[in-house]
N, C-alpha and C positions, 0 to 999 in steps of 0.2 A: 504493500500500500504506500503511497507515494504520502509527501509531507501533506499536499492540498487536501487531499481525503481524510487523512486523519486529525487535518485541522477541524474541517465541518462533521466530521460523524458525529461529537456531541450533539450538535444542533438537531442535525438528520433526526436523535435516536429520542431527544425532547417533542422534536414536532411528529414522532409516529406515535409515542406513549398519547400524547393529550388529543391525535386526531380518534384514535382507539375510543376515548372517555367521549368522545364526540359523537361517533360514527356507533356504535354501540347501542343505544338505545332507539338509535331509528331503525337499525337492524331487528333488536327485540321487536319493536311495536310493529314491523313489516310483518315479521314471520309470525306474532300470536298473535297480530288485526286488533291491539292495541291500541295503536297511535292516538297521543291525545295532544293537539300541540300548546294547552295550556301547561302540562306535568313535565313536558319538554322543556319550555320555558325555566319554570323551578327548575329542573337537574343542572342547566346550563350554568344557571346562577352559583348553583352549590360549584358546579367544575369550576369557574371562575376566582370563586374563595380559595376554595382547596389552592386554584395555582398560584393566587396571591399568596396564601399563606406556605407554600411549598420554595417559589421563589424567593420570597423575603427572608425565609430559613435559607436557602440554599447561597443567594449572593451576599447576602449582609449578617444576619444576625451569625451564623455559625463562624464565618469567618473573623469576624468583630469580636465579637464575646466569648463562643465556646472554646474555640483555640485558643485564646491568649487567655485562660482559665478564670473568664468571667462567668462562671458557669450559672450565678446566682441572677444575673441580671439578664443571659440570655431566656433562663426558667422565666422570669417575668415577662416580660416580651413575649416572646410565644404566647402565655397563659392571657397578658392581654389581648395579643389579636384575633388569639382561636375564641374567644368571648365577643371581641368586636365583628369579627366574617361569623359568627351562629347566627347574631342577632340580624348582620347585613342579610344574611343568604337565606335565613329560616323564614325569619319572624318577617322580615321585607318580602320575601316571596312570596307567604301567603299573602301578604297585600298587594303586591303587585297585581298577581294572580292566581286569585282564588280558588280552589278547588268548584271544577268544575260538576252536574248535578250527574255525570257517567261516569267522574272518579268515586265521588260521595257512593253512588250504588255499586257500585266495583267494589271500595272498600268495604261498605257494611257486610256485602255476600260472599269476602271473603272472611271477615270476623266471626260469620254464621258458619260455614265452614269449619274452621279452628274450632268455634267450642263443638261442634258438631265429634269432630275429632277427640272431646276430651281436655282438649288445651284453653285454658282461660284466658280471656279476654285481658290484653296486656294494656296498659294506659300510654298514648297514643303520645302526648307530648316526653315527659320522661324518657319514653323509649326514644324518642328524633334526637333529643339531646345527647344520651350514650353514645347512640351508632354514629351522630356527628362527630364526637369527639374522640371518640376509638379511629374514625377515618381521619380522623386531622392528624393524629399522632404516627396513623401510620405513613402519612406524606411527611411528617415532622422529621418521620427517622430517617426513611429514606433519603429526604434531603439532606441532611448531615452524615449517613454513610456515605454517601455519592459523593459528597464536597470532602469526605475525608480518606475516601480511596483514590481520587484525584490530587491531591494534597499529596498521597502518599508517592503516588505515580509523577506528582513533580520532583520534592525531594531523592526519587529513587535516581528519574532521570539525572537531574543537577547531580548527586554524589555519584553516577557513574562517568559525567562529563569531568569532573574533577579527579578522579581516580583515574581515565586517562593522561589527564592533563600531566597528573603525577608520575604514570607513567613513561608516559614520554619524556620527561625531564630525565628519569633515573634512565631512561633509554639514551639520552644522549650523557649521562655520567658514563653507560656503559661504557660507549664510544670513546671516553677520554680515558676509561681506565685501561682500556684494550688498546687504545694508538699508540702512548708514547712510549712503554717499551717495547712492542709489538715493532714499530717502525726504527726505533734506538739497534733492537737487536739484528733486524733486517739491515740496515743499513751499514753492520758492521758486518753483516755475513756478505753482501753485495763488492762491499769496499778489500775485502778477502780475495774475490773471485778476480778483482779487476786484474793482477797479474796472473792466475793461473792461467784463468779462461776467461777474455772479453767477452764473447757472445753470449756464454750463462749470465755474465753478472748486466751487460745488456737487456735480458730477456728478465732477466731480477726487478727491473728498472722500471720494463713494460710493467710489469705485474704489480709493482709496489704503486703507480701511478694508477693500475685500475681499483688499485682496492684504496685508496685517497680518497680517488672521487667518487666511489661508492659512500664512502664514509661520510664526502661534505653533502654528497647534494642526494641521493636516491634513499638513503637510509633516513631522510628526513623525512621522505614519504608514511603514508599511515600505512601503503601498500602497494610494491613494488611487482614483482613477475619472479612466477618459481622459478625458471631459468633465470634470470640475473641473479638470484639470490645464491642457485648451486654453481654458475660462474665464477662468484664473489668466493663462496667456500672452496672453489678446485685453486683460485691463487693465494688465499690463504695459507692452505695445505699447502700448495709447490715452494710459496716461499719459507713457509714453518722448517721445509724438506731439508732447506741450504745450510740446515746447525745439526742434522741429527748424524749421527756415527751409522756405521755398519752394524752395530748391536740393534738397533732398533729396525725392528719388522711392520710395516705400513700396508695395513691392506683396504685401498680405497675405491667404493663402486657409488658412484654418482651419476645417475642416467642423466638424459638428456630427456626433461620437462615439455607440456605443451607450453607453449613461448608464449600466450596470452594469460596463462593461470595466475589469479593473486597471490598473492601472499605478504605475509606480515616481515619488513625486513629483519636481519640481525635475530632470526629467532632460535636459529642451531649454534649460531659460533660461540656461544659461550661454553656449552658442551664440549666442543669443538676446542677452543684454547683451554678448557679445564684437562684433556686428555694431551695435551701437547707437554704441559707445564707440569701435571704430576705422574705423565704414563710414562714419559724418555728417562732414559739411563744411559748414563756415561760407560759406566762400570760393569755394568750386567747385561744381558739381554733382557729387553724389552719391548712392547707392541701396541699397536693403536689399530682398529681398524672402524670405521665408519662408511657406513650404510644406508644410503637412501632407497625409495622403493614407494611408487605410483600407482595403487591400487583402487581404479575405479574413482570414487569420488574422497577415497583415505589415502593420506599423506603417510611414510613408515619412516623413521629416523631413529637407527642403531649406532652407537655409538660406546666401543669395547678399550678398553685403556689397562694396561697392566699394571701394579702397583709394589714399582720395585724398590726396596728399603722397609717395607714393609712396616718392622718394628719400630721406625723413627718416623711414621707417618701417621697422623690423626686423624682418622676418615672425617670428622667436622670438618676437618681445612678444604675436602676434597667439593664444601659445597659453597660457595661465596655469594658476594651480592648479585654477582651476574646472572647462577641457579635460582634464586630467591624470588630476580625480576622475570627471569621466563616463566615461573610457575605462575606471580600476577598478571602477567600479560595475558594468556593461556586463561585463567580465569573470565578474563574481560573479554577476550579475542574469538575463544569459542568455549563460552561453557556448555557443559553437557556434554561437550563434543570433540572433550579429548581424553588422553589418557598419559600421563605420565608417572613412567618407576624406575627409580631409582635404585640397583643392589650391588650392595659389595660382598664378594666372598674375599678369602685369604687370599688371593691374589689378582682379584678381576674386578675395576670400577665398571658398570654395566648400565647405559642410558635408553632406554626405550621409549619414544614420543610415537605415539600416535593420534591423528587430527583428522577428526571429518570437517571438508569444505561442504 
């Protein structure tokens, strides 16, 4: 539903309740050959009250006084207008007009009726007063649950506008806590290559320039393209590639995405630098492997990291602010509609995301 629609469906869903109280009794009086158009008259008048006094709860009084926990003065209010619309709508309508002499016989033979039935003759004024004021209260509530599930439906909007807002901020911390040694350490492994091999540290250079401007300008987006996103991750990876030793085993499958799909950016590479930063080993063999996988309309992201030192490592450290804001994003981004688990055994940190679009 687009914003225009769900601007007007209130109105839509006001003006079909009160065409209903409208259209309703001319329907009765059609099908049991009823119709009387003086009692049509009075019902009008009461539907009139009632929406007076359903609107004036709904726009002003609830909002004025029951919320800001006037709750004593909106009681009063109410209690006087449903007394001032009885006497408008009741006591004015029979004078307006007066029960005509085929209500009056209507009525008595159905009174005859009832006690006929056993049931006593109830007292006629009494009774209008109850059933008015039972029906006033039940427009009273519902005007004020309405005004206070709307109420809630704005604040829910507002604190999830703001929860991203938040989010994106710490999205862009990511980004600062991931550039500068990220780009420090690159640039010393680049400035290495220049004498062995020009054309590697060349090709360093390409790749360190596309993942820049990934960083200044796409990753500001709310939502980039799942190909740019695993382009982004395959130069990361190649450049991470340029400091590891021969002891580290890399095994990396990243398909190639349909090239129009959304996606949210920056949303794997923190998994992604958390396996670079605590899976590598100078000393020992060690392994990283990372998995992507496009299945239908679910997104699969594996991500396997060895943990070697084992005994001088504190699986807490193995989860930082980077993990903390992908899980809030993920919350915001698709709830319901993903699934994230994290396990460590004695030697295997183990990322499993998966994301329905």
């Amino acid at each position: 539903m687009v914003a225009g629609e769900k601007k007007y469906l209130p109105v839509i869903l006001h003006v079909a309740a009160w065409t209903i109280f409208i259209i309703l009794p001319l329907y009765l009086g059609w099908v049991t050959n009823t119709a009387d158009i003086t009692f049509l008259k009075r019902h009008y008048l009461g539907v009139a009250g009632y929406a007076v006094l359903f609107y004036l709860s709904y726009l002003w009084l609830t909002e004025k006084y029951l919320f800001r926990g006037k709750w004593y003065l909106y009681v009063l209010f109410i209690v006087l207008l449903m007394m001032l619309l009885f006497f408008a709508t009741d006591y004015g309508g029979e004078r307006l007009f007066p029960r005509t002499q085929k209500e009056l016989e209507f009525h008595k033979a159905f009174e005859e009726f009832m006690q006929s039935q056993g049931i006593p003759k109830r007292p006629d004024y009494p009774f209008r007063v109850v059933n008015y004021f039972f029906t006033a209260l039940f427009f009273i509530g519902f005007s004020a649950g309405l005004r206070l599930l709307e109420r809630y439906r704005t604040n829910e909007r507002i604190r999830k506008e703001l929860e991203k807002d938040r989010l994106q901020s710490e999205l862009v911390m990511l980004k600062n806590q991931i550039s500068p040694h990220f780009f420090f350490n690159t640039m010393n492994n680049i400035y290495s290559l220049i004498e062995i091999d020009t054309e590697a540290a060349r090709n360093a250079v390409h790749r360190l320039s596309g993942l820049m401007r990934y960083f200044l300008y796409e990753s500001e987006q709310e939502d980039v393209t799942l190909k740019k996103e695993v382009a982004f991750m395959r130069n990361y990876i190649d450049l991470m590639k340029l400091r590891l030793s021969k002891k580290v085993q890399l095994e990396i499958n990243l398909p190639e995405p349909d090239p129009d799909r959304p996606f949210p950016p920056l949303l794997f590479i923190p998994f992604i630098e958390n396996a670079f930063k605590h899976g590598v080993s100078y000393q020992e063999n060690s392994f990283i492997r990372i998995n992507l996988q496009v299945i239908g309309n679910k997104v699969v992201f594996l991500c396997e990291n060895s943990i070697p030192g084992r005994q001088n490592t504190d699986v807490s450290d193995l989860n930082g602010i980077g993990l903390e804001n992908v899980r809030k994003r993920l919350q915001i981004l698709f709830p319901e509609r993903h699934n994230l688990s994290i396990t460590t055994s004695p030697d295997i940190y183990r990322v499993e995301l998966q994301i329905e679009q």
